[in-house]
C-alpha positions as CSV (number, residue, x, y, z in Angstrom):
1,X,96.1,85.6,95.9
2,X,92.3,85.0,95.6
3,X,91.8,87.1,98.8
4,X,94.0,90.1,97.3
5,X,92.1,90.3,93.9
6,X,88.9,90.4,96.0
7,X,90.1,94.0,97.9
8,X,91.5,95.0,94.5
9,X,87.8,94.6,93.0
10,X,86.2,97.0,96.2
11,X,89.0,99.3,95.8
12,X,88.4,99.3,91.6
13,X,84.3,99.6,91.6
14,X,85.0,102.2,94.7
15,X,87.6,104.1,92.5
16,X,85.5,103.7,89.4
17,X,82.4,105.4,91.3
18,X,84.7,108.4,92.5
19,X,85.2,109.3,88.7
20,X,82.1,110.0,88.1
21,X,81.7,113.1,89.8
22,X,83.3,115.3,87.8
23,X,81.2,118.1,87.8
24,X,82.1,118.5,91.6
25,X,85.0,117.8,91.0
26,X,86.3,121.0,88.7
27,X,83.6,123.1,90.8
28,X,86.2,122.1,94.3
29,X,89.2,122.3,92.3
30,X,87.7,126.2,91.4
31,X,87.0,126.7,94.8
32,X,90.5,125.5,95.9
33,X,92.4,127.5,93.8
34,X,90.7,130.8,95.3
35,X,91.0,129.4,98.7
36,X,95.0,128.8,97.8
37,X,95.3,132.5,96.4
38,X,93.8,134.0,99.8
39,X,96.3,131.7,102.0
40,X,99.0,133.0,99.7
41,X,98.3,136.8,100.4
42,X,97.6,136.3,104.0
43,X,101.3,134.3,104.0
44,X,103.1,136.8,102.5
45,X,101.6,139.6,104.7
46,X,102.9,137.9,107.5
47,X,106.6,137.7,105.6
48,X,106.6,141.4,104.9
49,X,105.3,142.4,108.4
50,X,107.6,140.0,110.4
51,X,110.5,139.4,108.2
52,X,112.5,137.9,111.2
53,X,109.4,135.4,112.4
54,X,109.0,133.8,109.2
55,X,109.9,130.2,109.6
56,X,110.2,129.4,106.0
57,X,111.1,130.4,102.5
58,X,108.1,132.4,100.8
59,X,108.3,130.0,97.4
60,X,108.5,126.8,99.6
61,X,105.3,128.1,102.1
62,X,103.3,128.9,98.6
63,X,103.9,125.5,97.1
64,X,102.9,123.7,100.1
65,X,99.6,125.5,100.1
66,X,99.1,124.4,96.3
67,X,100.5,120.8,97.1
68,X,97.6,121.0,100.0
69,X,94.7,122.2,98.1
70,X,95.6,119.5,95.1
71,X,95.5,117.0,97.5
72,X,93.3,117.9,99.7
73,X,90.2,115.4,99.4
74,X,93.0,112.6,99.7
75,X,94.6,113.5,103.3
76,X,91.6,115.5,105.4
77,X,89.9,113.4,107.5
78,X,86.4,115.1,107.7
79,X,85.4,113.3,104.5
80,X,85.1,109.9,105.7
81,X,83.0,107.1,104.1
82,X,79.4,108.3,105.2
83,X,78.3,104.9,104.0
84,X,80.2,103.0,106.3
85,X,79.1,105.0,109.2
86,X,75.5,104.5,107.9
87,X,75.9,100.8,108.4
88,X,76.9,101.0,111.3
89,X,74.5,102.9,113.0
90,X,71.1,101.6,110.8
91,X,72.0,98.2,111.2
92,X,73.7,97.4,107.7
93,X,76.6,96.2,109.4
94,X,75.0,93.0,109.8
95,X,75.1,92.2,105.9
96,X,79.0,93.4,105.2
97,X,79.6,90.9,108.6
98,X,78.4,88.0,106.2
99,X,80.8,88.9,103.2
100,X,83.0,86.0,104.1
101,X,86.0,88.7,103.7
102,X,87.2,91.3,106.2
103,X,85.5,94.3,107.0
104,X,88.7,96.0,108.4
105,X,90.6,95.2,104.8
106,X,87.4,96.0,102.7
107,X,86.7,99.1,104.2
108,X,90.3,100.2,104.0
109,X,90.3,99.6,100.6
110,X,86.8,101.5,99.5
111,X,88.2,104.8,101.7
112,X,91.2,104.4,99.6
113,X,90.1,104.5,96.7
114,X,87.6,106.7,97.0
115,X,90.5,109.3,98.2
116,X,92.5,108.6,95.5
117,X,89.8,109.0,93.2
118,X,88.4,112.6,94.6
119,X,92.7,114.0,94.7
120,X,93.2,112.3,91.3
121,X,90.1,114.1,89.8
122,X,91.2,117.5,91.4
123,X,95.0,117.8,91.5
124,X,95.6,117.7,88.0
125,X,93.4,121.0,86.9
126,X,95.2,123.1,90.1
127,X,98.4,121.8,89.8
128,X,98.2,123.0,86.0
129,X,96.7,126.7,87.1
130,X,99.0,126.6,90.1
131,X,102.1,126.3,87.8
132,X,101.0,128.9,85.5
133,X,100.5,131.6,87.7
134,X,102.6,135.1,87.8
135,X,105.3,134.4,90.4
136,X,105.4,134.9,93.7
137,X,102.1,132.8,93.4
138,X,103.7,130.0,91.3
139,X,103.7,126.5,92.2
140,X,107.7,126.0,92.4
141,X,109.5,122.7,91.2
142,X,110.3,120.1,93.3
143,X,113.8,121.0,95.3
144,X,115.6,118.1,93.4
145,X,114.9,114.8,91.6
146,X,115.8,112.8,94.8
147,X,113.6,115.2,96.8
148,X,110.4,114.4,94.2
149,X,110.9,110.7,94.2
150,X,110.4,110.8,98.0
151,X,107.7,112.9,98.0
152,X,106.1,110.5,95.9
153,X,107.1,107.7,97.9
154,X,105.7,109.9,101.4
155,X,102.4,111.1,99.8
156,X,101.3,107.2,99.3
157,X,102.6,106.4,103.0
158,X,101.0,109.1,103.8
159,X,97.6,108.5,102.5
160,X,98.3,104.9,103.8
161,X,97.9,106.8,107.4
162,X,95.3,108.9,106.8
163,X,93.2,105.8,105.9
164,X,94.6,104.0,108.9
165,X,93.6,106.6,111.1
166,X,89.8,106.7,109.3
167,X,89.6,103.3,110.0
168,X,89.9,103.6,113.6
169,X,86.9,106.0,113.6
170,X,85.0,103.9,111.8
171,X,86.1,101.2,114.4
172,X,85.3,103.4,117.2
173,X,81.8,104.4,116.2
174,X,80.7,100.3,117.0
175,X,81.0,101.7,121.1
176,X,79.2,104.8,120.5
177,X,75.1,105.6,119.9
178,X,75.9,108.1,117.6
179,X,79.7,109.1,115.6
180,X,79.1,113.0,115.2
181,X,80.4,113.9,118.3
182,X,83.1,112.0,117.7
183,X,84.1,112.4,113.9
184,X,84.0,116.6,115.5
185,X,86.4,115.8,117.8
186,X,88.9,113.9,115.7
187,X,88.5,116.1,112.6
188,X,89.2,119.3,114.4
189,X,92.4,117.8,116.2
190,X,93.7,115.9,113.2
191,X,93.4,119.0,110.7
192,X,95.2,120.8,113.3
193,X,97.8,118.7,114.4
194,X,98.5,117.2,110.5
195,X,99.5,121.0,109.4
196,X,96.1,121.0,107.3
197,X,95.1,124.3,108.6
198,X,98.7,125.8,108.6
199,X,102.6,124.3,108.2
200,X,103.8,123.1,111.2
201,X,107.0,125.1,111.0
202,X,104.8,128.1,112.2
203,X,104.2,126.0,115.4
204,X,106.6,127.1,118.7
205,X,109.7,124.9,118.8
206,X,108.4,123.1,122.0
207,X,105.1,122.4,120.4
208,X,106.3,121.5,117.0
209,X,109.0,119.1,118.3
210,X,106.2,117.2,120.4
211,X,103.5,117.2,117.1
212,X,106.1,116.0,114.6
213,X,106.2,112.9,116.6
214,X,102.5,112.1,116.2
215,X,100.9,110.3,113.0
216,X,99.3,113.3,112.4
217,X,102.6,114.8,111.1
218,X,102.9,112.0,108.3
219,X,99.9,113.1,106.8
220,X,100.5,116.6,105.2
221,X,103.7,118.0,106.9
222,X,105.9,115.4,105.8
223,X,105.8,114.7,102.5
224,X,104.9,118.5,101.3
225,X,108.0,119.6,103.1
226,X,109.7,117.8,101.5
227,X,108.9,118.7,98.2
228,X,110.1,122.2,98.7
229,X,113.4,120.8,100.3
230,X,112.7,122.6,103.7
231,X,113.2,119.2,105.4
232,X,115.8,117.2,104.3
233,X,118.8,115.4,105.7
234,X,118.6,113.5,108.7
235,X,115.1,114.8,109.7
236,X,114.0,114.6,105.9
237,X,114.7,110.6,107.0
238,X,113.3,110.5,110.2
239,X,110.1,111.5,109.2
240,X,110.0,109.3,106.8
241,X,110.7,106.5,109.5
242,X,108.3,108.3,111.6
243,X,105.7,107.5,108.6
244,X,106.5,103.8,108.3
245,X,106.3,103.3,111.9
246,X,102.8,104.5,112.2
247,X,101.5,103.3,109.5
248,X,102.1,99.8,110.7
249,X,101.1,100.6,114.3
250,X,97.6,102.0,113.5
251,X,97.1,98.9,111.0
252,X,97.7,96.4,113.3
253,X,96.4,97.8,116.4
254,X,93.4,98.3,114.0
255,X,93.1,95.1,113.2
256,X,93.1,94.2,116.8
257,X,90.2,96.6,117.7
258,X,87.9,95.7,115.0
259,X,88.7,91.9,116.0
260,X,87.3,93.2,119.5
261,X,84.4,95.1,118.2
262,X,83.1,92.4,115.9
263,X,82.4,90.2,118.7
264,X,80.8,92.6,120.8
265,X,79.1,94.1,118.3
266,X,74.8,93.9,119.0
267,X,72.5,94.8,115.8
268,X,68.7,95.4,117.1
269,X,66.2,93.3,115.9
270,X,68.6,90.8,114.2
């Protein structure tokens, strides 16, 4: 129990230090809210020009941009923890190694909270504007109780794997002389892949099919379909399964690796 309180306290002073920045915070959620209203128009130019192609229902493609933007600073994965991948590359790794805790569990719980913090400070303030505004650029309700519970329920597992998959950049920088090229790499497929840049519904069938089997999927395609009831059912369930399963995968198989690069880890000049 001991151990547990101890990643509670990171997560708490992390979360704690994520508040303060409120000032950026309402500037980003300004900013947001434009970006939202552009992706909005350039949506529903592509409804009115190609009725036909339109993969989804206009109200349930302009929530999901809102649902994005709110939650935005929670699910990308170009914000990582610049202070973790500081300490690894000047050396400060060498003092968190002789925290007798785990780096892999203390790091998870500082990029979560410092997530949780940024969307908590941010979704509030658009998802107010977002529900006020003229309709068709209105932030619809949820499709159904039972459809907002599990949305809920999704948004956390998927944050859960958003952090999962941080951590194994983080991890992965130990091998490397320098992250940048590969934080590029990762960002660029992930924010693809995760429906960040747009829904994956507007993917070919073929393509779709293969990404919506990737953890990527969990991250934003998931639980903001759901919200809007364009998944539901048995693939509404699947994803959700989908979630779970990678969730535990990347923590354990992160666990492993971090195992493996603490022992072959070399600091210069220690």
């Amino acid at each position: 129990m001991t151990k547990y309180k101890t990643y509670f306290s990171f997560f708490r002073i992390r979360f704690n230090m994520g508040l303060q920045y409120r000032v950026a915070a309402v500037s980003g959620a300004a900013t947001q809210l434009l970006w939202g209203l552009m992706e909005c128009l350039a949506f529903m130019a592509f409804q009115r020009s190609a009725p036909e192609a339109y993969p989804m229902a206009v109200s349930a493609t302009v929530s999901y941009v809102w649902l994005r933007e709110a939650f935005f600073s929670a699910f990308t994965t170009w914000n990582a923890d610049q202070d973790i991948f500081d300490s690894i590359v000047n050396g400060g790794i060498a003092y968190e190694l002789c925290r007798p805790v785990s780096i892999y569990h203390m790091w998870f719980a500082k990029t979560t909270a410092s997530r949780a913090a940024g969307a908590g400070l941010r979704c509030i303030p658009l998802l107010l504007a977002a529900s006020i505004l003229p309709r068709p650029y209105r932030l619809s309700l949820p499709a159904s109780p039972l459809h907002f519970v599990l949305f809920t329920i999704t948004l956390l597992l998927g944050l859960g794997v958003t952090v999962a998959f941080c951590m194994f950049t983080y991890i992965l920088a130990f091998f490397t002389i320098s992250p940048q090229g590969l934080r590029m790499l990762l960002t660029s497929m992930i924010d693809f892949l995760s429906g960040a840049i747009i829904p994956l519904p507007f993917m070919p069938d073929a393509v779709r099919s293969i990404v919506e089997l990737l953890p990527f999927a969990g991250m934003f395609n998931v639980p903001l379909l759901i919200y809007s009831g364009e998944l539901a059912g048995a693939a509404m369930y699947r994803g959700i399964g989908l979630q779970c399963f990678w969730l535990v995968t990347l923590v354990i198989s992160g666990r492993i690796l971090c195992r493996v690069a603490e022992r072959r880890i070399v600091v210069q000049g220690g």
